[in-house]
C-alpha positions in Angstrom: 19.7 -105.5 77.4 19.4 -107.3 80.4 16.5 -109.2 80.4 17.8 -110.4 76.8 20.6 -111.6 78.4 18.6 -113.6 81.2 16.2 -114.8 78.8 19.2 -116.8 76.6 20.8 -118.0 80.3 17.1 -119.5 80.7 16.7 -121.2 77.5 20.8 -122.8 77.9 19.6 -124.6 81.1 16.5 -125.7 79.7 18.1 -127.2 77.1 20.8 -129.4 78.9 20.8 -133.2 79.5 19.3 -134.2 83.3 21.9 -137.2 83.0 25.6 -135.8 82.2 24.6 -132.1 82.0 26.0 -131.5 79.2 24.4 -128.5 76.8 23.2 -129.6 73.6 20.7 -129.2 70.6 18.6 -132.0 70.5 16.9 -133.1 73.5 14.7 -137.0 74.2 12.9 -138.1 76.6 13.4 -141.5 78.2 10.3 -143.9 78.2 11.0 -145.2 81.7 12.6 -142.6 83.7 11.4 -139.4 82.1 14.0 -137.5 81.8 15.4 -135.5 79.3 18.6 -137.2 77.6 21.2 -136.2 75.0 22.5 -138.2 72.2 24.8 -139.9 74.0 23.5 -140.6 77.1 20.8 -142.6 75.2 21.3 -146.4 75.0 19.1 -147.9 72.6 16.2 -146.3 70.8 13.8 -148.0 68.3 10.8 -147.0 65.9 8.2 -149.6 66.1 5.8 -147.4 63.8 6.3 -144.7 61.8 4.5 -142.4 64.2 6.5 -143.9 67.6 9.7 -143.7 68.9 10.6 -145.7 72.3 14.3 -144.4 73.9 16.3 -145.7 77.0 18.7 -144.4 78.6 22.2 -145.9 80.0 21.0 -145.9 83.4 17.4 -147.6 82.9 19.1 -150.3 80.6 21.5 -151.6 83.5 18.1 -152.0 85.6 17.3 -155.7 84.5 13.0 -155.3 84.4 13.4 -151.7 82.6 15.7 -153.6 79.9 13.0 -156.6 79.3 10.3 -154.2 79.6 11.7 -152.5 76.5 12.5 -155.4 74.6 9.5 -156.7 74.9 7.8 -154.3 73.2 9.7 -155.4 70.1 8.9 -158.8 69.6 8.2 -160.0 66.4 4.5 -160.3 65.1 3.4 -157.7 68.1 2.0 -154.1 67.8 3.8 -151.7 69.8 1.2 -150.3 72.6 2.6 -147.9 75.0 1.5 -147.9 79.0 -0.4 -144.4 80.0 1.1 -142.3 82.4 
């Protein structure tokens, strides 16, 4: 009954937001910073393709070159192409 009761502590700190801390269901990653943001912590997020999904959070989109970075991926007449990591 114990190591039940660890196990679920594990899997509520897993799934909280590394931004405001706050626990929730649904979990994204940001493109630029990497870390794993809730709902509202997320800024902007867009779907160039059908199989691509590009987030940002509220504290990459006050950094000026993170913000034109991602908005230049969306410019009209150009494929979305994502940088390796």
């Amino acid at each position: 009954m114990n190591e039940s009761t660890n196990k679920n502590t594990a899997i509520c700190d897993f799934m909280r937001c590394e931004r405001c801390k706050e626990e929730i269901y649904k979990l994204e990653k940001c493109d630029f910073c990497s870390r794993k943001i809730c709902r509202d912590c997320t800024k902007s997020s867009k779907n160039p393709s059908k199989l691509t999904r590009s987030v940002i959070c509220k504290d990459c989109w006050s950094d000026m070159k993170k913000r034109t970075k991602y908005k230049s991926y969306f410019k009209p007449g150009r494929r979305f192409e994502r940088e390796e990591r």
